[in-house]
C-alpha positions in Angstrom: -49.3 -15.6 -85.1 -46.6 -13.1 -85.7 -43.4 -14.1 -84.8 -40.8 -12.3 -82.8 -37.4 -11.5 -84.8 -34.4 -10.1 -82.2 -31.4 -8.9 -84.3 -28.3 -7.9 -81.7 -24.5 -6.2 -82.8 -22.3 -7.7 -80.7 -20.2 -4.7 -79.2 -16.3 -6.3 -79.6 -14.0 -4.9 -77.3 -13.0 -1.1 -77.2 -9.8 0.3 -77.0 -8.9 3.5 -75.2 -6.3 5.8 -75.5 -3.4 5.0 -72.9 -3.3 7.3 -69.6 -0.6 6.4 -67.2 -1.2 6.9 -63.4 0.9 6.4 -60.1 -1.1 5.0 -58.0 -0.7 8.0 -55.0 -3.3 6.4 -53.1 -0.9 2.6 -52.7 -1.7 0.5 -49.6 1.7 -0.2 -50.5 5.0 1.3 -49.1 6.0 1.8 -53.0 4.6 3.3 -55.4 3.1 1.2 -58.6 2.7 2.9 -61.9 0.1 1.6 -64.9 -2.0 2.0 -67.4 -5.4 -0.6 -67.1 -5.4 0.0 -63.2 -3.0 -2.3 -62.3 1.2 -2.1 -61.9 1.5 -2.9 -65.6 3.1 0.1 -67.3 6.8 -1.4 -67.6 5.2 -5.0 -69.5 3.9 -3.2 -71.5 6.4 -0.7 -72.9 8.2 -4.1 -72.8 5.2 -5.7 -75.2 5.0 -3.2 -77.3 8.9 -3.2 -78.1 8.8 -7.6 -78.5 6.0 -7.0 -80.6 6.3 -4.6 -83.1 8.6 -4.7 -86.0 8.9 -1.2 -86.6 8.7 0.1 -82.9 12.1 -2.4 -82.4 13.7 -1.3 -85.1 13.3 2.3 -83.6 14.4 1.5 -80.1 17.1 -0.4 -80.7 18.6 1.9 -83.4 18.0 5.5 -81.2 19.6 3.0 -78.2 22.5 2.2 -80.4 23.4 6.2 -81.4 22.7 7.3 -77.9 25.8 5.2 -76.7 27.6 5.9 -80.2 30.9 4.5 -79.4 30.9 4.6 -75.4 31.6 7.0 -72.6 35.2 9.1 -73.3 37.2 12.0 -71.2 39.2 14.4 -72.4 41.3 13.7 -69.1 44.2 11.2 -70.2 44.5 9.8 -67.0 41.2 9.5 -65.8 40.4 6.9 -69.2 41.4 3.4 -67.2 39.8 4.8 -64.3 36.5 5.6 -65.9 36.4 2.3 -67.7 36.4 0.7 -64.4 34.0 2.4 -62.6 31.1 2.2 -65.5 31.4 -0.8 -67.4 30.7 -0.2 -71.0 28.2 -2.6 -71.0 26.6 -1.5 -68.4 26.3 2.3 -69.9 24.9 0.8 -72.6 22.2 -0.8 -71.3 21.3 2.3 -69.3 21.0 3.8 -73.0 18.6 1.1 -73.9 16.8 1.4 -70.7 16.5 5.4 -71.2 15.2 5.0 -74.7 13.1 2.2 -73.9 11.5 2.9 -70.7 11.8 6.6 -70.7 13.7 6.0 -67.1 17.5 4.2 -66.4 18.9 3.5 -63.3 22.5 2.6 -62.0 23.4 0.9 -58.8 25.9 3.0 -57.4 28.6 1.0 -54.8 30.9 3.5 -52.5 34.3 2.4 -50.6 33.6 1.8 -46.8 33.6 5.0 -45.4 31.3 6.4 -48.0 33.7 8.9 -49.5 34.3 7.2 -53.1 32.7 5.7 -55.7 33.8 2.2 -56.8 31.4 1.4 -59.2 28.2 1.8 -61.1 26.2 -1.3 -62.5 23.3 -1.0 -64.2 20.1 -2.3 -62.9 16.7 -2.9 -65.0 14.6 0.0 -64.1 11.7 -2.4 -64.6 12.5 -4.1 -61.6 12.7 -1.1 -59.2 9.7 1.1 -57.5 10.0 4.0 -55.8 9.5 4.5 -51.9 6.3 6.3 -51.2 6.7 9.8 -49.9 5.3 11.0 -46.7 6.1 14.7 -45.6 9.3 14.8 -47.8 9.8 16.3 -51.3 12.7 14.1 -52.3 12.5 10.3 -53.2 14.6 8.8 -50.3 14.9 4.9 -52.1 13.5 2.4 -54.3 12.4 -1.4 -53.6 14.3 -4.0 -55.7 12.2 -6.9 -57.0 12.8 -9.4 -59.7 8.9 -10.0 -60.6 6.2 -7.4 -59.7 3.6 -9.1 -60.9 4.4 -11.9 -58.5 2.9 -12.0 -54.9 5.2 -14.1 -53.3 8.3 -12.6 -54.7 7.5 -9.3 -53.4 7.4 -10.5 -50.0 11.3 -11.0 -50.5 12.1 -7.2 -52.3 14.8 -5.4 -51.6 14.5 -1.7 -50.4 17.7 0.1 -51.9 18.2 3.7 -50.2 18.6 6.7 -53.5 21.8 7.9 -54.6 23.0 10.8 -52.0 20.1 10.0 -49.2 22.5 7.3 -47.0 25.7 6.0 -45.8 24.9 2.7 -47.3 27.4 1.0 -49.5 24.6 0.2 -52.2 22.8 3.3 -53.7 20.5 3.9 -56.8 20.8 6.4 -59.0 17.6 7.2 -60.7 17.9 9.1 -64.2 14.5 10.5 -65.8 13.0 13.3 -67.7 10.8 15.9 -66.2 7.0 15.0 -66.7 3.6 17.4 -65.7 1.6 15.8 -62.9 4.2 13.0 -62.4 7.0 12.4 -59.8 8.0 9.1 -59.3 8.5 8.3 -62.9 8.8 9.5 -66.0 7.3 8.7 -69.8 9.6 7.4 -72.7 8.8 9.7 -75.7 7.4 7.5 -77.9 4.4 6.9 -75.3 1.8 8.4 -77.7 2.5 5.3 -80.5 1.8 2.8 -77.9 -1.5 1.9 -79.4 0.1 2.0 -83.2 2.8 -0.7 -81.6 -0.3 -3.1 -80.5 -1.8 -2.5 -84.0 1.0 -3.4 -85.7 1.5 -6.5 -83.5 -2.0 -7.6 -84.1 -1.7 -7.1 -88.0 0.7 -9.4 -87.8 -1.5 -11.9 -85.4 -3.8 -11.7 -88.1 -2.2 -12.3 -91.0 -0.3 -15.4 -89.4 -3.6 -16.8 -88.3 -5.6 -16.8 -91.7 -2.3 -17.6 -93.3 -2.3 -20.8 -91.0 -6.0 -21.6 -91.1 -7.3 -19.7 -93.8 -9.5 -17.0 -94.1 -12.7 -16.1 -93.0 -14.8 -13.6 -93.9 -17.3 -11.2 -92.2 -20.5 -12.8 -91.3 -24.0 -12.9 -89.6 -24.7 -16.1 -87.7 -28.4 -16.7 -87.9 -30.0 -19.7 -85.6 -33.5 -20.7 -87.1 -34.7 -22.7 -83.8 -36.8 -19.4 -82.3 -35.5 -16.5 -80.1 -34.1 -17.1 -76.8 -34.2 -15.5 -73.9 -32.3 -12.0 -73.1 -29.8 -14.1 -70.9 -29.2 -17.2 -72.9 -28.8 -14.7 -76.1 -26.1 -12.4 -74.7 -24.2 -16.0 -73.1 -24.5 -17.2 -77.1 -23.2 -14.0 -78.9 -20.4 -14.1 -75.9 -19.4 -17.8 -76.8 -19.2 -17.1 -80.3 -17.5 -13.5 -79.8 -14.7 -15.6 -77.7 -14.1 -17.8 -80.7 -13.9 -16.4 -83.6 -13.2 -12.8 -82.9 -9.9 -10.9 -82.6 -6.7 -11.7 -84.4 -5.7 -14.8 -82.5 -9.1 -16.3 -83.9 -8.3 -15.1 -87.3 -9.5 -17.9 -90.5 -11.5 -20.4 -87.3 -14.1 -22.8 -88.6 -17.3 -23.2 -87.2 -18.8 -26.8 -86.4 -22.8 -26.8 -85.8 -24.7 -30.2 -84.9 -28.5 -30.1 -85.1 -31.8 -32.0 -85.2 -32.9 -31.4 -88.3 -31.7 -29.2 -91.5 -34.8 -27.3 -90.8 -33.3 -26.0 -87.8 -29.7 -25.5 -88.7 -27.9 -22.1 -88.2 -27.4 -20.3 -91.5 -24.2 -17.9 -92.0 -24.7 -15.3 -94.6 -21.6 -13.8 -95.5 -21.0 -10.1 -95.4 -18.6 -8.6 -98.1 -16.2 -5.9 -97.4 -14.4 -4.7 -100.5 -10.9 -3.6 -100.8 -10.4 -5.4 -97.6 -6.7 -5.8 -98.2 -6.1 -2.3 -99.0 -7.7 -1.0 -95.6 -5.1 -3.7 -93.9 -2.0 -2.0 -96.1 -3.3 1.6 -94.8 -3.5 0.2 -91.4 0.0 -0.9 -91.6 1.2 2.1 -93.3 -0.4 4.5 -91.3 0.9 2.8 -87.9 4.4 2.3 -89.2 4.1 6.3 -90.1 2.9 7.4 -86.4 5.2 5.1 -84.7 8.2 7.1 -86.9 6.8 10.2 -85.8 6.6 9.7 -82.1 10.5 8.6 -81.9 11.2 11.5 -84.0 12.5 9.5 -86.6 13.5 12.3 -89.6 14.5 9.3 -92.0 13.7 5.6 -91.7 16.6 4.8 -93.9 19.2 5.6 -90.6 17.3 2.5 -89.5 17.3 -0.2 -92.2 13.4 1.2 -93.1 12.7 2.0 -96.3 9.9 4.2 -97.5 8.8 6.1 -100.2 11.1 9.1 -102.1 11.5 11.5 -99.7 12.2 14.1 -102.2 16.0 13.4 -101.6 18.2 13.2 -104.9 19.8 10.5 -103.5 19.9 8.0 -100.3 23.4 9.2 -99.0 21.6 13.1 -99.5 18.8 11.9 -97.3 21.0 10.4 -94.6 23.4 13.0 -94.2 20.5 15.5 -94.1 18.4 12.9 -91.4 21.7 11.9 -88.9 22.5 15.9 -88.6 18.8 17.1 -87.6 18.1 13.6 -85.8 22.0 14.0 -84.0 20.6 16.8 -82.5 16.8 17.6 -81.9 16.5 13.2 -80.7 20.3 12.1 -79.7 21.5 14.9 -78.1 18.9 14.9 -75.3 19.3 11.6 -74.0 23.2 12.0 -74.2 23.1 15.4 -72.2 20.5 13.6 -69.5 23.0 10.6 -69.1 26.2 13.0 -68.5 24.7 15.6 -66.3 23.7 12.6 -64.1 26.9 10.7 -64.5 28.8 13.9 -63.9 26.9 15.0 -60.7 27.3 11.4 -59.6 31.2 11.7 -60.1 31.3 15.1 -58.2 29.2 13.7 -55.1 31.1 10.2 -55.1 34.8 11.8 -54.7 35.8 11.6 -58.1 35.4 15.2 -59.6 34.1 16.5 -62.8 35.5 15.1 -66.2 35.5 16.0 -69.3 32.8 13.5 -70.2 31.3 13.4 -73.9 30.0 10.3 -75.8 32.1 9.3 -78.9 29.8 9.2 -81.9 28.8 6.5 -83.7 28.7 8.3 -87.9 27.2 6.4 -90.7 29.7 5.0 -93.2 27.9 7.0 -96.0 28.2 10.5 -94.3 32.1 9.8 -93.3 32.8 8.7 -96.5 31.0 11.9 -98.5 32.7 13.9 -95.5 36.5 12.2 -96.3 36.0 12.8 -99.7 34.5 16.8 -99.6 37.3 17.3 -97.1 39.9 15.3 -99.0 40.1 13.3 -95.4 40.5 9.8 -94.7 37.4 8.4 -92.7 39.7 8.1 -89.5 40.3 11.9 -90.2 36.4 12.6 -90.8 35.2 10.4 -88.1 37.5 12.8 -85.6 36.3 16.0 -86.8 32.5 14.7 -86.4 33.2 14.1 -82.8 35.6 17.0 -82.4 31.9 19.1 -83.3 29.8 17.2 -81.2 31.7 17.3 -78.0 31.1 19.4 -74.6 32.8 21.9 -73.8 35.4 21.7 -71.0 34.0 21.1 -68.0 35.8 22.7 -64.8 35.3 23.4 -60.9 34.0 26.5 -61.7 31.2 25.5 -64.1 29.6 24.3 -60.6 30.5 27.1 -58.1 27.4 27.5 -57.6 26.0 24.6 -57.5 26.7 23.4 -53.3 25.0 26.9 -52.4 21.8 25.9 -54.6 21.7 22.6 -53.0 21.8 24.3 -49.6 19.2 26.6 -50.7 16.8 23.7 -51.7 17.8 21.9 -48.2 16.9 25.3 -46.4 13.9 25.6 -47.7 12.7 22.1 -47.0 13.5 22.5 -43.0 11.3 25.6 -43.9 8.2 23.3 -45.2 8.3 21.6 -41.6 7.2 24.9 -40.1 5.4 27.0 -42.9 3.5 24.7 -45.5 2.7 27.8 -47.8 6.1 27.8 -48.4 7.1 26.1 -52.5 9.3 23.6 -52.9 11.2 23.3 -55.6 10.7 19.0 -56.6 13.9 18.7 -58.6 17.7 18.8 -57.8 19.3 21.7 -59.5 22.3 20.1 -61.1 21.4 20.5 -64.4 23.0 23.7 -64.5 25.3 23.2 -67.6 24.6 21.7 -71.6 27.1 19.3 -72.8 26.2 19.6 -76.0 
């Protein structure tokens, strides 16, 4: 009698490309943003930075050129006053939450009778959500909470009314990017190398694994004791798919126990040549995509060193690299941070400042710039921010920007009565480049 022979690929786990939602349809009173279904888009933005070596490197050195030095004015008297009311720590982790998260947030606190602007703390953006909206077109307040993820711990948030939308003494100030089909939040703009962070993470997982246990190979497990049923094979191939597959399981031994030797399970071993190069390309390749989403124009600004460029020298490639990276990837975040900072002033009693971030110059390029210039760095170092400043910013630059407001108000009493009418989503502040 024939015998029946059943040969099954077990199907390991697929990966799809990252889509983030906001969940519009929420039970809840806030509104939860992710990416598997679930409120999970902040962990993992935060996984994906803990993880990867090169995605860290990025972060942390784009973070550290958005705050350059820290916030100056060109007002002489306003400096004491505006180191008080933003903490330079605090602006700098609103630059690391900005890169990082692709959204920042400041927790604004007024005087008494709501006319003036003490301070402005920073609070993680990955502990706020935003208020669902119901009839309006403006986000009225976010809900404070120190763990998401934990059931209990919501039941205590904290609902914290939006910057301009109360008389409260506590106020957020929510500072993000435009994005299509999104409101509530917004992307950081290395979103699309999201998936190159995890591979790079689990190269890593691998290699520590089957340094730590040694390696195995590819295989195909074959048990000589007959063909069981459909149900009892797929439970087999999942037990033996939850051991020894995946990074974590990486270089695993097997232990068997039989009747006989007749019977035994044989393991025939499938070779896969140049394995090790295919792992260097993986590695290349992701390191070279997660460059490219942060708009990285030279890894050497970062402590990464690649291949020749086609640079006749590393302080060439620098100087070249800081001046297109300066202003096509720092510029951006830096103009975000002070048209937010500046409308914040102007609505909080303060007034506009001359606000401009000092810049923070490799030593190569000041030094090459001293010595073309016959400068001293100090010299150098002034003339780089001298260039990179805003212009002056006066009453006048926002003349027109109380009647817009108004406008925007007018036309939302409109919506109540004529629902064909548009509404414009965002505030119109951003009336004026500081760069």
């Amino acid at each position: 009698m024939k015998k029946n022979e059943n040969f099954s690929v077990v199907n390991l786990t697929r990966e799809e490309v990252p889509i983030v939602t906001e969940d519009l349809r929420t039970r809840y009173s806030w509104i939860p943003v992710g990416i598997h279904g679930q409120d999970d888009y902040f962990d993992l933005l935060t996984e994906a930075y803990n993880t990867s070596t090169t995605n860290a490197a990025c972060i942390e050195g784009i973070a550290d050129l958005i705050y350059g030095k820290g916030l100056c004015t060109k007002d002489e008297e306003f400096k004491e006053q505006l180191a008080s009311v933003i903490p330079a720590e605090d602006l700098r982790r609103v630059s690391f939450d900005m890169k990082l998260y692709g959204n920042a947030a400041f927790q604004v606190l007024w005087n008494e009778d709501h006319t003036v602007i003490k301070k402005m703390y920073h609070i993680p953006v990955q502990t706020l959500r935003a208020k669902k909206l119901h009839d309006i077109t403006k986000v009225e307040g976010y809900y404070y909470c120190q763990d998401w993820n934990d059931a209990r711990k919501q039941k205590t948030k904290k609902y914290i009314p939006a910057f301009d939308c109360s008389d409260e003494e506590m106020e957020i100030l929510y500072i993000k990017e435009y994005e299509p089909n999104r409101f509530y939040y917004s992307l950081p703009d290395w979103i699309s190398a999201l998936q190159f962070s995890f591979s790079e993470a689990e190269l890593s997982n691998l290699h520590l694994n089957n340094i730590e246990n040694g390696f195995l190979p590819v295989a195909m497990v074959n048990f000589n004791n007959g063909v069981p049923a459909p149900e009892e094979r797929d439970t087999i191939e999942a037990l033996i798919e939850s051991k020894f597959t995946g990074t974590k399981n990486a270089g695993r031994f097997m232990v068997s126990f039989n009747d006989d030797a007749v019977n035994k399970p044989t393991i025939d071993t499938i070779p896969i040549d140049n394995l090790h190069d295919k792992y260097t390309y993986v590695a290349e390749y992701s390191q070279d995509r997660i460059l490219v989403a942060h708009r990285i124009v030279s890894p050497l600004l970062f402590g990464i060193r690649t291949t020749s460029n086609g640079f006749s020298s590393a302080a060439e490639e620098m100087k070249t690299a800081y001046s297109i990276m300066q202003t096509m990837t720092i510029f951006p975040f830096q103009n975000l941070l002070l048209n937010s900072i500046t409308e914040a002033f102007k609505v909080g009693g303060i007034g506009t400042k001359d606000l401009y971030f000092e810049q923070l110059t490799p030593l190569v390029i000041l030094t090459d710039t001293a010595d073309d210039t016959d400068q001293t760095i100090d010299e150098a170092q002034k003339d780089v921010d001298d260039t990179m400043q805003s212009d002056e910013t006066t009453e006048e630059d926002f003349e027109g920007v109380d009647e817009a407001i108004a406008k925007v108000q007018e036309t939302i009493e409109m919506k109540k009565d004529n629902h064909n009418e548009p509404i414009r989503f965002s505030e119109p502040f951003f009336d004026k480049n500081y760069i």
